[in-house]
C-alpha positions as CSV (number, residue, x, y, z in Angstrom):
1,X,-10.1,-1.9,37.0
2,X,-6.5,-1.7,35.5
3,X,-5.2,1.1,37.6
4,X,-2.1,0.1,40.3
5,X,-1.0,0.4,43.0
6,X,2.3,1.9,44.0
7,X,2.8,0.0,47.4
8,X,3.2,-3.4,47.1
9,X,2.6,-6.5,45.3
10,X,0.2,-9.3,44.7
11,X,1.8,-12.9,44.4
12,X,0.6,-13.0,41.2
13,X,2.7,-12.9,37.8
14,X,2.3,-9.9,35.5
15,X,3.7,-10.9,32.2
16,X,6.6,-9.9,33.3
17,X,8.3,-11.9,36.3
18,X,5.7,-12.6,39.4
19,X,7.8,-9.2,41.1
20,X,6.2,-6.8,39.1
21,X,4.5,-3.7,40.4
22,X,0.9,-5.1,41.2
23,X,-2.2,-4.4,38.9
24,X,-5.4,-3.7,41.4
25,X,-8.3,-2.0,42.2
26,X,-7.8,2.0,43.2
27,X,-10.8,4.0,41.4
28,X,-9.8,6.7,43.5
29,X,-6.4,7.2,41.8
30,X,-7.8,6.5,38.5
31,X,-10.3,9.0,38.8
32,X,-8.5,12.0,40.5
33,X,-5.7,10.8,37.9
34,X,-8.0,11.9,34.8
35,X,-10.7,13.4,35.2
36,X,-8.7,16.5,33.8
37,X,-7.6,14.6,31.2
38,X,-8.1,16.0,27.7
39,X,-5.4,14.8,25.4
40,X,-3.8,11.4,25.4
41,X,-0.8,10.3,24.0
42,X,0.1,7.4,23.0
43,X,3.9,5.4,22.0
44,X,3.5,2.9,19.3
45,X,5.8,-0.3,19.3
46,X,5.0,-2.3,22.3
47,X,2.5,0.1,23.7
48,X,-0.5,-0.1,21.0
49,X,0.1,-3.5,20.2
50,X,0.9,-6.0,22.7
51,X,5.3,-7.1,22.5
52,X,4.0,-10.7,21.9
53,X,3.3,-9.8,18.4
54,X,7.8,-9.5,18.3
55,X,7.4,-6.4,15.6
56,X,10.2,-4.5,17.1
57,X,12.1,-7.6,17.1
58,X,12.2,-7.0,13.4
59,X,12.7,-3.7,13.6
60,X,16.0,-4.5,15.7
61,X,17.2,-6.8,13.7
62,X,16.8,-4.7,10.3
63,X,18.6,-1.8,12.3
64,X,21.9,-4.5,12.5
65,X,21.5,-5.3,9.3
66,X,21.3,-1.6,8.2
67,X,24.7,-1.0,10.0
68,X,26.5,-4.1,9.2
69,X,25.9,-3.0,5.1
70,X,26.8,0.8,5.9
71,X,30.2,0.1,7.6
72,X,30.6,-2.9,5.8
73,X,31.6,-5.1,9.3
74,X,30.3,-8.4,10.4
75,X,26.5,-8.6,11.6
76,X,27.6,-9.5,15.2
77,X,29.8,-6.6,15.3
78,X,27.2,-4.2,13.4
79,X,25.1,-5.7,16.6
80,X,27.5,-4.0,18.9
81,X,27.8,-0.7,17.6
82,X,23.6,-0.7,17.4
83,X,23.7,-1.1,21.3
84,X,26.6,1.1,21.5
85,X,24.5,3.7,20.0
86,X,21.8,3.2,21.4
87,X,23.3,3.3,25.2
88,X,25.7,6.4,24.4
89,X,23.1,8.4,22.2
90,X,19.9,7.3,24.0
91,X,18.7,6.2,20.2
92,X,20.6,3.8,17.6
93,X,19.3,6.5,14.9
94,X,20.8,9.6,17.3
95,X,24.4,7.6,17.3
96,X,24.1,6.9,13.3
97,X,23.7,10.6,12.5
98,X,26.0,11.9,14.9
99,X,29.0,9.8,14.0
100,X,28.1,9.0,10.3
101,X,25.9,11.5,8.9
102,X,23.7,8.9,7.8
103,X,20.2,10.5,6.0
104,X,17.9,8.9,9.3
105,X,14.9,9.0,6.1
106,X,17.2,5.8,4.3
107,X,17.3,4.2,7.7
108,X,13.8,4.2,8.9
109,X,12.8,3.7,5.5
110,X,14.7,0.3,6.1
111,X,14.1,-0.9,9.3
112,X,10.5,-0.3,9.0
113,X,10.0,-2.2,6.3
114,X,8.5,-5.4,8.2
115,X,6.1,-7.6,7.6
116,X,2.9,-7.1,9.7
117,X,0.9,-10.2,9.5
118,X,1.3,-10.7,13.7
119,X,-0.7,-7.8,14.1
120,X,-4.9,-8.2,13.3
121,X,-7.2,-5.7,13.8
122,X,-8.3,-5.1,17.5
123,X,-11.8,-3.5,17.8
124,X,-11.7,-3.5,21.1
125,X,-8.8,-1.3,21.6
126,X,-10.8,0.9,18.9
127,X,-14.0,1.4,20.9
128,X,-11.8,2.0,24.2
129,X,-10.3,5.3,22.6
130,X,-12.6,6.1,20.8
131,X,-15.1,6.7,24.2
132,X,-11.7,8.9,25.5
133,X,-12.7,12.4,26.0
134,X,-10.4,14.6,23.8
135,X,-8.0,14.3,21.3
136,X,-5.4,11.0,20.8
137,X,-2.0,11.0,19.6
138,X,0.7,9.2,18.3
139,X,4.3,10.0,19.9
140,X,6.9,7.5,18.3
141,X,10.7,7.4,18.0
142,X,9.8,5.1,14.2
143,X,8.4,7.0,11.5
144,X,5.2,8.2,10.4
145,X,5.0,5.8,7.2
146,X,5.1,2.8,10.3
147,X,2.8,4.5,12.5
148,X,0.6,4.9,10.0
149,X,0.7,1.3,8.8
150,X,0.3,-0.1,12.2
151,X,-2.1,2.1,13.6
152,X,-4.0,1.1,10.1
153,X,-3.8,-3.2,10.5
154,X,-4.6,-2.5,14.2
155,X,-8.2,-0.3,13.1
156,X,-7.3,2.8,15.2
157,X,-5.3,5.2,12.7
158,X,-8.9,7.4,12.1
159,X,-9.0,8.2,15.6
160,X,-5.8,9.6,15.7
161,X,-5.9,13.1,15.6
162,X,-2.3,13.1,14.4
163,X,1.4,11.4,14.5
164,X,4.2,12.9,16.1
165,X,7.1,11.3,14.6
166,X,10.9,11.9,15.0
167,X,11.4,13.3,12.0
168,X,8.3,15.8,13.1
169,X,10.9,17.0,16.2
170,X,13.7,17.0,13.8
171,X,15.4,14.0,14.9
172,X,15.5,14.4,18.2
173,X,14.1,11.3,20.1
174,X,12.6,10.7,23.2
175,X,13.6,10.1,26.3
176,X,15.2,13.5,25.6
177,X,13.4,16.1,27.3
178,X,13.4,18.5,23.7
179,X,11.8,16.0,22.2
180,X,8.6,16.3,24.4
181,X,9.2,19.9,24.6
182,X,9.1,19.8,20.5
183,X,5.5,17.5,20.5
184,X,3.7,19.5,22.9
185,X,4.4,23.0,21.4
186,X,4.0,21.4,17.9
187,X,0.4,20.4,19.2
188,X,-0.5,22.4,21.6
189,X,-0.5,20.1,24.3
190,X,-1.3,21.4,27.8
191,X,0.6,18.6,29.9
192,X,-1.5,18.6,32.9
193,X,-4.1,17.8,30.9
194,X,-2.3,15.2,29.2
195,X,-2.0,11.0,29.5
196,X,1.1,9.5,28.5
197,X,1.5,6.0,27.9
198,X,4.4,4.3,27.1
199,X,6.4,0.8,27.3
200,X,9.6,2.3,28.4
201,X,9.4,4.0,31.5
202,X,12.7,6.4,31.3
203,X,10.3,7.5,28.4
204,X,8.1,8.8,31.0
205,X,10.1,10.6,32.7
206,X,10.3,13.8,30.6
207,X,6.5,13.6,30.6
208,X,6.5,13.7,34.3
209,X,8.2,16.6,34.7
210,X,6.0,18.6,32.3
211,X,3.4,17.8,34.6
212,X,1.6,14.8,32.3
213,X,0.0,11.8,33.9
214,X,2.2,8.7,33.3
215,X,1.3,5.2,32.1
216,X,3.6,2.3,31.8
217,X,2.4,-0.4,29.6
218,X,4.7,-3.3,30.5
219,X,6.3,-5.2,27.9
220,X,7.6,-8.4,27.3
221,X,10.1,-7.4,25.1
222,X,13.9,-9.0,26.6
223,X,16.2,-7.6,24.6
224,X,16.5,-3.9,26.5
225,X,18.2,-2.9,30.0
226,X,15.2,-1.6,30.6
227,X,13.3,-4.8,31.2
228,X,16.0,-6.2,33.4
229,X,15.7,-2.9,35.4
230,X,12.2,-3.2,35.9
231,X,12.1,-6.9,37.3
232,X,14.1,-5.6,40.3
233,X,11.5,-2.9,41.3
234,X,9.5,-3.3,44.6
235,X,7.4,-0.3,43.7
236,X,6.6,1.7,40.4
237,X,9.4,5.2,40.2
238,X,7.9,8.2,41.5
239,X,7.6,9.4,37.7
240,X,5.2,6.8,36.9
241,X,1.3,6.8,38.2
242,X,0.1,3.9,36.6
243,X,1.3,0.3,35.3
244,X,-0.5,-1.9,33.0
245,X,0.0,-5.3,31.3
246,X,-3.6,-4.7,28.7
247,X,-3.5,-1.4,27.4
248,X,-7.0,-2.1,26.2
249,X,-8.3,-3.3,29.9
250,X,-6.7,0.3,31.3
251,X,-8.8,2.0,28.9
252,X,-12.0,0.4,29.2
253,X,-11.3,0.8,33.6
254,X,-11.1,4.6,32.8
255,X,-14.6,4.4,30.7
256,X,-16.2,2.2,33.2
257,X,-15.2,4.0,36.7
């Protein structure tokens, strides 16, 4: 069972360094965790698919590439102001609209357009949420047109109730607090009766405080502060319940316990 533990470790690595919060045993947790649980929300890039598939790597790179031709400056430099952006704005998109007006429709349109032959259909992630009680949801920062696409190749989007995207909370992105505020009144989302599962875990933290049940699914992915935050934890933040490295493993746990 794929539920963790928020005490200690196991000597054993993760995925992400062998100091990762350990994955073990606790049905307890798991099952005083959701048993109220009736709507489950889900992140896409790096949290539906696994981070070895390097989509987002794309992504990031397109978004550099996107700059570099709109201020007409070096790549390496268009590089720097993405990750510029992204740190003062808490999105690369947020920081484009603020200080160029940019239409954020041209620039997802662009950096989502990636090729998606890593990702294959994953039939066992389908049958996992498909046996979860409720409805499912997509909550991404990308668009809906990506979402869509993904969730399509991986052989989940028809049980998807729906796709919050960013342009859905008018361009506000998480980790801002508004932009949960904007998906769960969009939805009608009681929050103590909703899962969140996401790869970054300042992501979460929004959904905490609304009262949601947290899960971080670990990623891989380097090229973020976040990941060099989370190799120096001893114990998962208090706004986080669960960890996972196999979304798909969590999932089955919960139908199994």
């Amino acid at each position: 069972m794929s539920a963790t533990r928020t005490d200690g470790f196991e000597g054993r690595s993760t995925g992400i360094t062998d100091q990762s919060p350990a994955i073990t045993d606790d049905a307890a947790s798991m099952k005083g965790r959701f048993d109220a649980t009736r709507v489950w929300i889900f992140d896409l890039d790096n949290t539906l698919y696994p981070s070895k598939c390097n989509l987002f790597a794309e992504v990031d790179q397109r978004m550099g590439q996107f700059i570099a031709k709109l201020l007409d400056v070096p790549f390496e430099h268009a590089r720097y102001l993405q990750k510029r952006y992204y740190h003062d704005y808490g999105t690369t998109l947020t920081g484009l609209i603020k200080l160029h007006k940019i239409d954020p429709h041209a620039f997802l349109e662009y950096v989502h357009d990636i090729d998606l032959a890593p990702l294959s259909e994953s039939p066992e992630l389908a049958s996992a949420l498909q046996a979860l009680p409720g409805r499912r949801i997509i909550f991404t920062n990308g668009s809906r047109r990506h979402a869509e696409r993904v969730a399509e190749k991986l052989g989940v989007l028809h049980l998807m109730e729906d796709i919050c995207d960013i342009a859905a909370c008018e361009f506000i992105a998480k980790p801002s607090p508004d932009a949960f505020n904007r998906m769960v009144q969009r939805h009608g989302v009681m929050a103590p009766e909703a899962a969140m599962f996401e790869d970054m875990p300042h992501n979460l933290e929004a959904a905490h405080a609304l009262g949601m049940t947290t899960v971080l699914v670990r990623s891989d992915y380097m090229d973020h502060p976040a990941q060099a935050e989370m190799r120096k934890w001893r114990a998962l933040p208090e706004h986080i319940h669960h960890a996972t490295d196999d979304l798909t493993e969590f999932l089955e746990a919960l139908r199994k316990r």
